[in-house]
C-alpha positions, -999 to 999 in steps of 0.1 A, spaced: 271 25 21 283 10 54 260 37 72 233 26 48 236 -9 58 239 -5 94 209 14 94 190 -18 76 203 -42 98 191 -19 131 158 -21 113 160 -62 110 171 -63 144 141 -43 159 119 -64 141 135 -95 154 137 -83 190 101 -69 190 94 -101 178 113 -121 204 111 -101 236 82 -83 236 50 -90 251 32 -81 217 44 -92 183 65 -65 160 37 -69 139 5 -84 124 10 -110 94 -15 -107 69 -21 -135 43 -45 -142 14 -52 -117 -18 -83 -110 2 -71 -97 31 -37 -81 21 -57 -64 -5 -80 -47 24 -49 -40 45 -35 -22 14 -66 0 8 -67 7 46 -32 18 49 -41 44 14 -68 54 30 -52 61 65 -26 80 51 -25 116 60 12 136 58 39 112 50 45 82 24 82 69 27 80 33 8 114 8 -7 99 3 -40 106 -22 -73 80 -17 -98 92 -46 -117 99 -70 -90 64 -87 -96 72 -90 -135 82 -124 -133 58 -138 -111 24 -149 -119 4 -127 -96 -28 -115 -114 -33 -86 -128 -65 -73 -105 -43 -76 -78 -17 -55 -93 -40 -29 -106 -53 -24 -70 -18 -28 -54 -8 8 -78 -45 23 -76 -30 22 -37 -3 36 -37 -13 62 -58 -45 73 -35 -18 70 -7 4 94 -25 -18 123 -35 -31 123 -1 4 126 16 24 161 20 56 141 14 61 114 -5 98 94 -9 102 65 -31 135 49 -31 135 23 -62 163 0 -78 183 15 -107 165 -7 -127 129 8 -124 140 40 -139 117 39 -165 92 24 -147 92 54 -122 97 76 -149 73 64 -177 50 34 -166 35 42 -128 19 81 -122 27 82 -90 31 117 -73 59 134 -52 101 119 -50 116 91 -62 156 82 -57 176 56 -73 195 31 -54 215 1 -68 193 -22 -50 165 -17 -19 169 -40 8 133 -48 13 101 -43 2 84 -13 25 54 10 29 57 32 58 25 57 65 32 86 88 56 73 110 31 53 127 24 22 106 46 5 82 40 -29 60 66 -50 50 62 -84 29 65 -117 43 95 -128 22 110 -91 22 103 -89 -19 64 -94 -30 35 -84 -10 12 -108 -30 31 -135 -6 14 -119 27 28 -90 48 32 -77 81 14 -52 96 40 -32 118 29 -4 146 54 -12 171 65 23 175 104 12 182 105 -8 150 90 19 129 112 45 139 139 21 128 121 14 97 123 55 94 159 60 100 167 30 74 149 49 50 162 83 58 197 73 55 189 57 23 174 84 10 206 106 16 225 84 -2 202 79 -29 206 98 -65 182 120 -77 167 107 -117 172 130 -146 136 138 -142 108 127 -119 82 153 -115 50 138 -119 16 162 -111 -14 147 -92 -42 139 -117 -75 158 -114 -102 132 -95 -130 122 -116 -157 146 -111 -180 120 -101 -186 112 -62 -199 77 -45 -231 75 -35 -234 75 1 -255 46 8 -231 27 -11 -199 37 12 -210 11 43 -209 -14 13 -176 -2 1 -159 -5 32 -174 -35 40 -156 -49 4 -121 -34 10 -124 -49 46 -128 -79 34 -157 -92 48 -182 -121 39 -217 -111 27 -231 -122 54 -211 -107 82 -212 -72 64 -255 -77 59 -252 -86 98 -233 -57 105 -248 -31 82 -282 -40 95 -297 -55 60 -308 -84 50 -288 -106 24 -306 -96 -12 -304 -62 2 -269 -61 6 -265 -74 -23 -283 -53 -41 -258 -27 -29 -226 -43 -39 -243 -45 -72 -253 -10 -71 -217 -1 -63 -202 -24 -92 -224 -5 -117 -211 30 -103 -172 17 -106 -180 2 -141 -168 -33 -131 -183 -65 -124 -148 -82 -101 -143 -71 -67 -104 -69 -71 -109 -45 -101 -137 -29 -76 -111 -15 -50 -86 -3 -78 -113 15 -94 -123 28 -61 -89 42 -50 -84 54 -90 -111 79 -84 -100 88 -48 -131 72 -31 -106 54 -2 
């Protein structure tokens, strides 16, 4: 435990230095559902060999955070993990049947008696971390500070050694939906998940205003929907991220 903590506290400490002494911030806060909902999508969708997250699945169950933002928050992390090689999830005691029953999420999970923060760490080369350490809902920070995210890595790694294994936690990655988005409609999707307005993404997509929104009506119909949240969780649901 003490070489848990030490490694936790190295991992504060970076964060605070990189914060302090630098000449760049540690990291890049990111508030508003809006926009910590694109930065969410975007860090699924960069994600490419490794997933190492601190995760409480019930953590948001007594806060009133709404439920599209939920459902996009776990469409995320699931796209995230059935991209990834490897994939660690350490998760209170507490979410054991939340880890084992309620969230689909492929590759490891390990039980701990309690995570010391929030964490989403993609490749070793980006890593988000909430605002107030417990809910991302509250804003985040956007970390590539490459001294900070190894200590972020290390923390984790020692925390996983420690860790327990549950009595069962092998979950398969589900089969994609055999449909495919239409590729007119990906500018639009990434223009959604970015988090622009309508008019910037027209501007930038080159179309005028009822033709843009033609397409993000276009896409709505595809994902079955008719709310932008529930939009992106559909999206990353059927691995279009």
């Amino acid at each position: 435990m003490a070489e848990s903590a030490g490694s936790v506290m190295l991992a504060r400490s970076a964060m605070n230095r990189a914060a302090t002494e630098g000449q760049r911030p540690a990291g890049r806060p990111v508030r508003g559902a809006r926009r910590i909902s694109a930065a969410l999508a975007g860090l699924a969708a960069s994600t490419r060999h490794e997933l190492l997250t601190f995760d409480d699945p019930v953590a948001s169950a007594d806060y009133a955070i709404p439920e599209p933002f939920l459902e996009l928050a776990g469409a995320c992390m699931r796209a995230a993990a059935e991209r990834a090689d490897e994939v660690r999830r350490i998760v209170p005691r507490h979410a054991l049947a939340r880890i084992g029953d309620g969230l689909r999420i492929p590759g490891r999970a390990r039980l701990v008696e309690a995570i010391p923060f929030k964490m989403i760490l993609v490749d070793r080369t980006v890593a988000a971390v909430p605002l107030d350490l417990e809910l991302f809902y509250n804003g985040l920070l956007l970390i590539r500070d490459p001294v900070v995210v190894q200590a972020l890595v290390r923390a984790h790694h020692v925390c996983w050694a420690m860790a327990e294994d549950p009595v069962v936690y092998t979950v398969p990655a589900p089969s994609p939906p055999p449909d495919e988005l239409p590729p007119q409609l990906r500018p639009v999707l990434d223009a959604l998940l970015a988090g622009l307005t309508d008019e910037t993404a027209a501007a930038r997509l080159g179309m005028s205003a009822r033709t843009y929104s033609r397409r993000v009506g276009e896409l709505m119909a595809a994902l079955g929907t008719t709310s932008r949240f529930r939009a992106g969780a559909e999206a990353a649901r059927r691995g279009w991220l």
